[in-house]
C-alpha positions, 0 to 999 in steps of 0.5 A: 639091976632095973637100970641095967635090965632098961639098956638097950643092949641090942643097939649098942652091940655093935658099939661094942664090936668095934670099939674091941675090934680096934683095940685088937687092931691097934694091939696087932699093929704096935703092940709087940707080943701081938704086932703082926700076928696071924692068929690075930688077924684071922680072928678079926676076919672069922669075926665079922662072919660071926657078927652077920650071924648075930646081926640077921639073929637079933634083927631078923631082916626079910632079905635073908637071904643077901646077909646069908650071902654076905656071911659066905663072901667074909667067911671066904675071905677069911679063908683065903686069909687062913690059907695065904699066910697061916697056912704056911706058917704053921706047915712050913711051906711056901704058898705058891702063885697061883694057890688054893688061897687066890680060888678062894680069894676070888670066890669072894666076889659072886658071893658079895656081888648078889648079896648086894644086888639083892638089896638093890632089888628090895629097895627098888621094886619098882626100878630105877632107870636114873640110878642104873644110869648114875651107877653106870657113869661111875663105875665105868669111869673108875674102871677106865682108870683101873684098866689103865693103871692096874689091869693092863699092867698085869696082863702085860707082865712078861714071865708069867703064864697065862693063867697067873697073868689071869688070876692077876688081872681077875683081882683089879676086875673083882674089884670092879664088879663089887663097885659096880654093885655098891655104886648100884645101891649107893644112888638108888632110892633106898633108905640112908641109916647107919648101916648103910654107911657103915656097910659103904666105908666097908666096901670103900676100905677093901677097894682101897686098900685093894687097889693100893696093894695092886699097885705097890705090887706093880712099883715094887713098893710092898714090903709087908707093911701093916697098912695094907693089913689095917684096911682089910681089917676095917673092911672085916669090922665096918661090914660086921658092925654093918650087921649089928646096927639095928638099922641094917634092917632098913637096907632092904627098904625103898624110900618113901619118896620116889620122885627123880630129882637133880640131887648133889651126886648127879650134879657132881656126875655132870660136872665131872664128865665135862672135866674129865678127859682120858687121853686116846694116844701119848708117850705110854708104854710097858717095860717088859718084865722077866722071869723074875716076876714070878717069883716076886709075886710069890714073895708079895712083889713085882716089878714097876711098869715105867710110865713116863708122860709129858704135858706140853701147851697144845696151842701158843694163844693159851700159853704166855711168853714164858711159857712158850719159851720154856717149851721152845728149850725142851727135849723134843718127844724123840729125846725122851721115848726113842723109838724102837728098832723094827725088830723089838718085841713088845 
């Protein structure tokens, strides 16, 4: 009993919560009486909540008050869950797009969003303008990329209302708001422990998986398959996990040293802008959609948008002699995107 009363249970509780936490995740994606279980997954999403509430109880952080956000952004989460997929299991109905369930969705976004920036602020008293400069690269170059390959589509989508144009495109733009502020408080001053990265593959495992989703929808490659599940689920656990570190105290602390200095991330940052290049114009364009879309994306589908781009040597003196005989043979761009009559819509 002395051996046992000595063990520091409270920094070992979030061992705990995930190592049961992956065990019922793997029980929900290949074990058969519990694989694909609605009542499963929602218990896993209700418990990262729980697991906040424990965590702000055992560790009593100063920055309440961006946890307290964190419990209502998971909490809506796991509602929207509830409503979306168990909600028409057990009344026998078809959950319509859009629904209650994509408001709640949605909802998710504030509330996470200012509960980070709130750590942001606590971490840096004093301001941090390289940061803010560092954050902003990142995120508006993910964005651009985002525009491009998930936002843009959706809006473009023909068939649909405006408001379930809007409500498709709110979920890429969401996305890129909660990016915004976790860029934010991943180059700022503040203190690195576990928590912190914890809380980091948290949100990188909703993006992602986010993101995947998004775009399987658009290329018609979704059929339900549990991955997309597993990230959402790793989103739920690494969040809560986040909370039961005895670290997640030190998220709202600012580091001791404050001095800017040309760390790895900026010289990545400058190396990355010098290779990036986003073509203005090209062969690309969106294939109109039909009526159909709607009720595709009723059934968690949607109709791929046709992207077709052509990379050709911009100049003879960088290309050698094969290479330009091999351009000299290929279809010209009128060969590959005809051009449209006068009269056809876009």
């Amino acid at each position: 009993m002395s051996r046992l009363a000595g063990i520091d249970w409270r920094g070992r509780v979030w061992v705990a919560y995930l190592a049961v936490g992956v065990l019922l995740t793997g029980a929900y994606l290949w074990f058969p009486p519990l694989k694909a279980s609605g009542p499963l997954i929602n218990l896993l999403g209700f418990s990262s909540s729980v697991a906040i509430a424990v965590g702000i109880y055992l560790h009593r952080p100063r920055a309440r008050v961006a946890w307290l956000l964190f419990i209502v952004g998971l909490f809506l989460f796991f509602a929207g869950d509830l409503y979306t997929y168990s909600y028409p299991k057990l009344m026998g109905v078809e959950v319509e797009f859009p629904s209650v369930g994509d408001a709640i969705y949605l909802t998710v976004y504030p509330a996470l969003v200012a509960g980070l920036l709130v750590l942001v602020r606590r971490r840096n008293p004093q301001g941090d303008r390289a940061g803010v400069i560092d954050s902003l690269i990142i995120t508006v170059g993910i964005a651009l990329i985002s525009w491009v390959f998930l936002v843009a589509p959706n809006i473009h989508l023909s068939g649909l209302t405006l408001l379930e144009k809007a409500v498709s495109a709110a979920y890429p733009l969401g996305d890129i708001l909660l990016l915004a502020a976790a860029v934010r408080l991943a180059v700022d001053n503040g203190k690195r422990a576990p928590a912190f990265y914890l809380l980091v593959g948290s949100i990188v495992s909703l993006l992602a998986v986010d993101s995947a989703y998004t775009l399987a929808l658009l290329t018609e490659a979704y059929n339900h398959q549990l991955i997309y599940d597993a990230g959402w689920i790793a989103f739920y656990l690494l969040w809560g996990a986040a909370a039961l570190h005895p670290s997640m105290r030190t998220l709202e602390e600012p580091a001791l040293e404050s001095r800017i200095r040309l760390t790895p991330l900026r010289l990545g940052l400058l190396a990355g802008r010098g290779l990036a290049h986003v073509p203005q114009r090209g062969p690309f364009e969106l294939k109109p959609r039909t009526n159909a879309v709607r009720e595709s994306r009723q059934a968690r589908s949607s109709s791929p948008s046709g992207r077709i781009l052509k990379i050709v040597p911009r100049s003879s003196e960088f290309a050698s002699p094969s290479a330009m005989a091999l351009y000299a043979t290929a279809p010209s761009r009128t060969d590959v995107f005809p051009s449209k009559p006068a009269s056809a819509t876009r």
